[in-house]
C-alpha positions as CSV (number, residue, x, y, z in Angstrom):
1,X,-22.0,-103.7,-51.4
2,X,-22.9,-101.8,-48.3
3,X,-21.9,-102.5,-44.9
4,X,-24.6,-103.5,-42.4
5,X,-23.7,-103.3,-38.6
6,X,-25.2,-106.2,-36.3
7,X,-27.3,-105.1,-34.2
8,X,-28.1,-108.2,-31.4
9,X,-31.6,-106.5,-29.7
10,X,-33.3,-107.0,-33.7
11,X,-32.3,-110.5,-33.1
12,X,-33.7,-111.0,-29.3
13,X,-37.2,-108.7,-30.7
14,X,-37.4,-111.6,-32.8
15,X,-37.2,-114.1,-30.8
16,X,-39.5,-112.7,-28.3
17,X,-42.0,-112.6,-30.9
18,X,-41.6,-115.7,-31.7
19,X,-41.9,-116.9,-27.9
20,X,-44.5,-114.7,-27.4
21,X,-46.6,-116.3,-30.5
22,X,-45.6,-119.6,-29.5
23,X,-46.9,-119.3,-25.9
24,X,-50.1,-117.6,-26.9
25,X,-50.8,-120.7,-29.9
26,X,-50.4,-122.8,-26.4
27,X,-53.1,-121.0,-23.9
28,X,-54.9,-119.9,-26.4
29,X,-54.5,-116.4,-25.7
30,X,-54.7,-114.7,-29.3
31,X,-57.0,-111.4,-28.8
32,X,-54.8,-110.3,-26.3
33,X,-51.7,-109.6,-28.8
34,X,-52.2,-108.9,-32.3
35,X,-50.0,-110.7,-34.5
36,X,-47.1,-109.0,-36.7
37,X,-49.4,-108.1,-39.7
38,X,-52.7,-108.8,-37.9
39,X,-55.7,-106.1,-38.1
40,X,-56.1,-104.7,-34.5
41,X,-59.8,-104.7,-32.9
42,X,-62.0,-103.4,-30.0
43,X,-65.6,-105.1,-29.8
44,X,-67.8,-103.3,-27.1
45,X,-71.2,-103.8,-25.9
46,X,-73.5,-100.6,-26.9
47,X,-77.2,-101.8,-25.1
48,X,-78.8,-103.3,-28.3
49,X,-75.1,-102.9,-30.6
50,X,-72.6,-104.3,-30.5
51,X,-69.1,-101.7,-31.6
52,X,-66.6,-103.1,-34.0
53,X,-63.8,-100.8,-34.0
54,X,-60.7,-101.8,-36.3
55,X,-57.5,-99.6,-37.2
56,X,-57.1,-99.7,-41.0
57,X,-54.4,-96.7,-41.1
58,X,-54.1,-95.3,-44.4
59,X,-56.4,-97.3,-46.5
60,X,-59.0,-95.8,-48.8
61,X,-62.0,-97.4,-48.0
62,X,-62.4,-98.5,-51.7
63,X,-60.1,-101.3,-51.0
64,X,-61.4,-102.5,-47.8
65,X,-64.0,-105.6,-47.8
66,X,-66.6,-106.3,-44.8
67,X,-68.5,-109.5,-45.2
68,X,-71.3,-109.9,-42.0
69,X,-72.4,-112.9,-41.0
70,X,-75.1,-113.6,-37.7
71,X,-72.4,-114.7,-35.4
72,X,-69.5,-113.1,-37.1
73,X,-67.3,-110.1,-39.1
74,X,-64.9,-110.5,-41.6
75,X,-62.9,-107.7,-42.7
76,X,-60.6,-107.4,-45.7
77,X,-58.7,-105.3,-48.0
78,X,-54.8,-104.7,-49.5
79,X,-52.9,-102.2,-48.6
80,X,-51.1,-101.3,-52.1
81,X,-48.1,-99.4,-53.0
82,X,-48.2,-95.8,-54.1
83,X,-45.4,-95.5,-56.1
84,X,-44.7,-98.9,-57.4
85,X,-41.8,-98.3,-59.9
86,X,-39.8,-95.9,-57.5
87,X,-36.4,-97.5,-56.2
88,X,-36.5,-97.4,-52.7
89,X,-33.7,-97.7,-50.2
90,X,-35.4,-99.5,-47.3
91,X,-39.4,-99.8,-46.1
92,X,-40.9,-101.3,-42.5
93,X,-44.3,-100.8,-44.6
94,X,-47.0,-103.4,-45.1
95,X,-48.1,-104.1,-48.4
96,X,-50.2,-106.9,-49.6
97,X,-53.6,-108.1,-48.8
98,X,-54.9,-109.0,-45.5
99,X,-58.5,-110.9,-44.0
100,X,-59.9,-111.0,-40.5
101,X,-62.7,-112.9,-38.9
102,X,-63.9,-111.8,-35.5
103,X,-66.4,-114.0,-34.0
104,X,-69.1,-112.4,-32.0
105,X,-70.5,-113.2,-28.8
106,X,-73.8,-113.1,-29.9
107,X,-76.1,-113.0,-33.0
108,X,-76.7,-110.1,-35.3
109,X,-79.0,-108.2,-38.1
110,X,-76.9,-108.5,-40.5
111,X,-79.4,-106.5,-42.6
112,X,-79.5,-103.6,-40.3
113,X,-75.2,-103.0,-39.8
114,X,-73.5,-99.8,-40.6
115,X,-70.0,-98.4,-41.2
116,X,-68.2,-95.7,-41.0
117,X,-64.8,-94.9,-41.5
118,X,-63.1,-92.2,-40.5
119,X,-59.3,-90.8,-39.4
120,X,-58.2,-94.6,-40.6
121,X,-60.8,-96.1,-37.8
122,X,-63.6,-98.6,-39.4
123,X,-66.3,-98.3,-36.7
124,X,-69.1,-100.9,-37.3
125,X,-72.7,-101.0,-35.6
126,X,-73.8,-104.5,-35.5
127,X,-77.8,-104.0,-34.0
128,X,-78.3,-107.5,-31.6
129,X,-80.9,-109.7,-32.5
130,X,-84.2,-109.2,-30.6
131,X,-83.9,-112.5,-28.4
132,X,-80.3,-111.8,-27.1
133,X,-81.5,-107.9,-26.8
134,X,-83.9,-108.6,-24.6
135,X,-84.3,-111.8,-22.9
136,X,-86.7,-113.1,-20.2
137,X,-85.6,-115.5,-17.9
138,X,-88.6,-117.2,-16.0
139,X,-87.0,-118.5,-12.4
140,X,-88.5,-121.0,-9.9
141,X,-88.9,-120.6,-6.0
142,X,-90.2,-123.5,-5.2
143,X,-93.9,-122.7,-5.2
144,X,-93.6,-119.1,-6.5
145,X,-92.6,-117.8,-9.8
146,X,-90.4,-114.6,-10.4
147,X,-89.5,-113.3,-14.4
148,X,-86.2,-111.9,-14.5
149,X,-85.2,-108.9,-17.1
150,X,-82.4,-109.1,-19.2
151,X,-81.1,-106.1,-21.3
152,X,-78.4,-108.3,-23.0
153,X,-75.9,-106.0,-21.0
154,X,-72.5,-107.2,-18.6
């Protein structure tokens, strides 16, 4: 049997994580810090798309999964082991399989998305509907009447 020396900052990492996950289930502050084991994300405006960038290190893009729905993304896949019946001494890999939905600020074609994956980076154009593309906004001055433009932009 081997020795293992104690090490007291693993134990305090873990407990900040835990904190850390505790006080973010309270405020509801999730999308800022991914979770041990959850997929990271960037969702950007793009004009008339909206990007969907996710880090999928290391995964054939085979094994991943994306299911598109009008107001959301859900991406899946395992990560699998290469060599399975090799004795291995210690891993802080991942294995296993994994599922995130990202809702969407606002609705999508889902008929017209694309993917591409590249350098372990799932990039996904989701093209806007046409009404939250470009929306008119009729405003009243009292007496007079004024249309206001929308591109859909911030």
């Amino acid at each position: 049997m081997a020795l293992v020396r104690w090490n007291p900052a693993t134990e305090l990492d873990a407990f900040r994580r835990q904190m850390d996950h505790l006080f973010n289930e309270m405020t509801g502050d999730r999308a800022l810090t991914p979770q041990w084991g959850q997929l990271p994300i960037e969702l950007n405006d793009a004009g008339n798309n909206l990007e969907l960038k996710a880090q999928v290190p290391g995964m054939n893009p085979d094994d991943l999964d994306v299911t598109v729905n009008r107001d959301s993304v859900t991406i899946s896949g395992e990560y699998r082991r290469e060599n399975e019946g090799e004795n291995s001494y210690g891993s802080e890999f991942q294995y296993g399989k994994f599922s995130r939905t990202i809702g969407l600020p606002v609705g999508i074609q889902q008929d017209q998305v694309q993917a591409d994956y590249t350098n372990g980076l799932l990039t996904l154009h989701l093209p806007k509907v046409e009404e939250a593309a470009n929306k008119k906004v009729k405003i009243n001055f009292g007496d007079q009447q004024a249309i206001a433009g929308s591109s859909g932009q911030s």
